[in-house]
C-alpha positions, 0 to 999 in steps of 0.5 A, spaced: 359 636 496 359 643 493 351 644 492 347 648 496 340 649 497 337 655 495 336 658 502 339 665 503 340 668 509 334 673 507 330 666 506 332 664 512 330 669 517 323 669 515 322 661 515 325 662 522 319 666 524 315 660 523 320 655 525 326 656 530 330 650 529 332 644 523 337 640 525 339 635 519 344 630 522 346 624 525 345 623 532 339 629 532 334 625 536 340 628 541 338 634 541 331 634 542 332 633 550 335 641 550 331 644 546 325 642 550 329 644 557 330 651 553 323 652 552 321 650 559 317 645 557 315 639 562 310 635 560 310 632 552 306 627 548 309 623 543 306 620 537 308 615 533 305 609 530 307 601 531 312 602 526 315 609 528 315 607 535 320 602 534 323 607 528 325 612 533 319 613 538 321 609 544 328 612 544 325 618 544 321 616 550 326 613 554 331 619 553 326 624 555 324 620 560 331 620 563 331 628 563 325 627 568 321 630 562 313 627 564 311 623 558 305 620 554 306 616 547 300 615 544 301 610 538 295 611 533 290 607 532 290 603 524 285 602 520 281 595 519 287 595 513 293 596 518 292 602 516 294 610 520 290 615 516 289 622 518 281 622 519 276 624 524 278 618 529 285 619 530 285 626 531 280 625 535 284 620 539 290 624 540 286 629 541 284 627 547 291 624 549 293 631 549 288 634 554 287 629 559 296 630 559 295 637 558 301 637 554 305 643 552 307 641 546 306 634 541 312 631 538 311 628 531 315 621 530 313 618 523 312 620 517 306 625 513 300 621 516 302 622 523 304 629 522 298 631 519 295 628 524 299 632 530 299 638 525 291 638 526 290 636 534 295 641 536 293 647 532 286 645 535 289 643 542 292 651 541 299 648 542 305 647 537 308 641 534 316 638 533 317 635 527 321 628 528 322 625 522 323 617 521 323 618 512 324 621 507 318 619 504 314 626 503 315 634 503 310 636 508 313 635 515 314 643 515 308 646 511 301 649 514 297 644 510 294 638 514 291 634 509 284 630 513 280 625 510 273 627 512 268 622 511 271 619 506 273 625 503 280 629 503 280 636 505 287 641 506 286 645 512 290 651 514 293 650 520 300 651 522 307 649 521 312 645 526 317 649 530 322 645 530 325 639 526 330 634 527 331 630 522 336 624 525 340 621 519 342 615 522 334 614 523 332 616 516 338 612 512 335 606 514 328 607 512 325 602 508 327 602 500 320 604 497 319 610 503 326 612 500 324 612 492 317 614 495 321 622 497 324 621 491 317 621 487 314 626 491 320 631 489 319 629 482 312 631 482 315 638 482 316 638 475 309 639 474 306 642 481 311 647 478 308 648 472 301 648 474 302 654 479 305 658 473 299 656 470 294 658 474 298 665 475 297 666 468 291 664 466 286 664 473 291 671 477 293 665 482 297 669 487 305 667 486 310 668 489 318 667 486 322 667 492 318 660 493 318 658 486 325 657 486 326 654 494 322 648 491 325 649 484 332 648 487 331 641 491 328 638 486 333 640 481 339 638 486 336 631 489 335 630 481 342 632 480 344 625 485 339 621 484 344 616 483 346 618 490 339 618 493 339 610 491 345 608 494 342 610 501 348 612 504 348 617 508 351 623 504 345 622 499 339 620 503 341 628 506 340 630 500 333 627 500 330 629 506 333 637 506 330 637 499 323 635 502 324 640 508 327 645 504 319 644 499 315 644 507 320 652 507 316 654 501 310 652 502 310 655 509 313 661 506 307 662 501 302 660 507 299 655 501 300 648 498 301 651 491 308 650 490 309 643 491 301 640 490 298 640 483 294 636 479 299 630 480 297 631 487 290 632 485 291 624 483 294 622 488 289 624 493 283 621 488 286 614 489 287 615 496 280 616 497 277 611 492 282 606 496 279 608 503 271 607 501 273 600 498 277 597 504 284 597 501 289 598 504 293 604 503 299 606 498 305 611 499 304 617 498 309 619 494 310 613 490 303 616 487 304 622 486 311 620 482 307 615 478 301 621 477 306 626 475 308 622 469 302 622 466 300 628 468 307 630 464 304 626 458 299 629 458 300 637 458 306 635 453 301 632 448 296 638 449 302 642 448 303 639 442 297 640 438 297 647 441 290 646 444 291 652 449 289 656 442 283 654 442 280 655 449 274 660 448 272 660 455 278 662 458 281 667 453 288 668 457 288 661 456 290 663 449 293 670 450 298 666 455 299 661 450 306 661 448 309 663 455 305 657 458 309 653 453 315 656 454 314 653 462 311 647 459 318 646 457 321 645 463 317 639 465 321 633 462 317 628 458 314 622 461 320 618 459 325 620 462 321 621 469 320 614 468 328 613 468 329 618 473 323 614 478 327 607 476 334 609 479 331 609 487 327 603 485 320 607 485 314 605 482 314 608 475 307 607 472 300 607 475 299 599 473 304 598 478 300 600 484 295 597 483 290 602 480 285 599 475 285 603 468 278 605 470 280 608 476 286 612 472 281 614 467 276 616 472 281 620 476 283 624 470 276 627 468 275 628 476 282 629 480 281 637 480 274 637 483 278 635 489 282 642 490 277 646 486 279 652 488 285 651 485 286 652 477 291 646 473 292 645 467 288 639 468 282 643 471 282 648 464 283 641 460 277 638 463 272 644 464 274 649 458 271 648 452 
């Protein structure tokens, strides 16, 4: 295959200042013994779930345990619901599971809850983290931000990034189907976290960067090129996937904030999410959210497009001022059709109804979603506060 992620060598030396090592390929759990051996590490926590323990976790362990490394796995505790999530209890949990080994380093084995959760304890504990991923299924294994459910509430800290990855494709190509379609959602949502960054440059001074424009704008362009091939699950297409969503972790690591990658599709995702945690539900796949989100955030932002409803904004005179200039970008987000059809290939979710979200909580999510990220100035947020 001919196509290559944007990642210049420029690129590459200054994500390699925040991360040392990105190993995609079969077999990398392989390579995680040396790399700790050159770091002079001796005492390392794990932390998995029941299911990345199976996934990944316990050869990990046993390969480490081989080179005489002084190991701890803490497998995090689920909810009532079965569920891992990123609150106060399981950071805490691990928390303590790093002092009491006095770890030098946490190795993250799972997907986005466990490594927001290790990128939270870790960060507090002044350690870093390895990123291992045992999904495709999200795009935040490298970014600074730890998305934390905080009584009930979800809250984006700054924190910090891993350094190192090893992304074992045997282990990722046989991921679940619905994590797999979930990744691919999460790329998809790009379109749209793309447009609201641009938006909120233009009309809020939101500080953007173009460098990380385009690292993200080149891996959702070339994993929506092979979605075809992203579905058959084989090895060369689930590569793609996952060096689409680390390449997404690279800018938002560069840029240092979410913006890249996280709009107001996210800012739906997040809602639900905390509306299912304070109803005892149990959770969905993060990716599989922001897919759906994203459509309806696309049918949205066309429809205002057409009925020019920038032009009418007096509250926020750029708004108007930009106006052509935001419909030119808004060009670029597909219509919500064909997102459908591009979610179907990989066997994902392709409408909120799917997930089980009530129409009166997608319509309340749509009046309120912005109030999630505040600071952040979508589209969604002026069509909510603008008048």
């Amino acid at each position: 295959m001919t196509d290559k992620l944007l990642i210049n060598a420029t690129i590459k030396e200054q994500y390699e200042s925040h991360i040392r090592s990105i190993q995609i390929k079969a077999g990398a759990l392989y390579d995680i013994a040396h790399y700790l051996e050159k770091k002079q590490y001796g005492r390392i926590l794990l932390a998995v779930d029941e299911h990345t323990y199976v996934a990944a976790g316990k050869d990990l362990e046993q390969l480490l345990l081989q080179k005489h490394f002084s190991i701890l796995t803490t497998s995090i505790t689920a909810n009532a619901m079965n569920d891992v999530i990123a609150d106060e209890a399981s950071i805490v949990e691990l928390l303590l599971d790093v002092q009491q080994h006095n770890a030098d380093v946490v190795i993250a084995v799972g997907g986005g809850t466990i490594h927001d959760i290790v990128r939270y304890a870790s960060y507090t504990a002044g350690i870093g983290f390895i990123s291992v991923p045992t999904a495709p299924s999200v795009d935040g294994f490298n970014s600074k931000g730890a998305p934390i459910i905080l009584r009930g509430y979800k809250k984006t800290i700054l924190t910090h990034g891993p350094e190192a990855v090893f992304a074992d494709l045997t282990i990722i190509s046989n991921a679940p189907q619905p994590m797999i379609a979930a990744g691919f959602g999460d790329l998809i949502g790009k379109y749209t976290s793309l447009f609201d960054w641009k938006f909120g440059a233009l009309t809020m001074g939101e500080h953007y960067s173009d460098d990380a424009a385009a690292i993200t704008n080149s891996a959702l362009q070339l994993c929506v090129k092979h979605a075809a091939l992203i579905a058959k699950r084989d090895e060369e297409g689930i590569s793609l996937l996952i060096q689409g969503l680390i390449q997404s972790g690279v800018a938002m690591l560069l840029f240092g904030q979410s913006h890249p990658a996280s709009g107001a599709e996210h800012h739906l995702s997040h809602y639900w999410e905390m509306e299912y945690i304070k109803e005892g539900k149990k959770q969905l796949l993060h990716g599989a959210k922001v897919g759906c989100a994203s459509i309806e955030i696309a049918s949205l932002y066309h429809k205002l497009s057409t009925q020019d409803w920038g032009m009418s904004i007096q509250s926020n005179p750029r708004i108007g001022q930009h106006w052509d200039t935001i419909k030119q970008h808004l060009a670029a987000i597909p219509p919500g059709e064909e997102l459908i059809n591009l979610l179907a290939m990989t066997g994902g979710p392709t409408s909120y109804r799917h997930l089980g979200v009530s129409d009166e909580l997608f319509a309340r999510s749509m009046q309120h979603a912005h109030l999630v990220r505040p600071e952040r100035y979508t589209m969604l947020h002026a069509y909510n506060v603008e008048r």
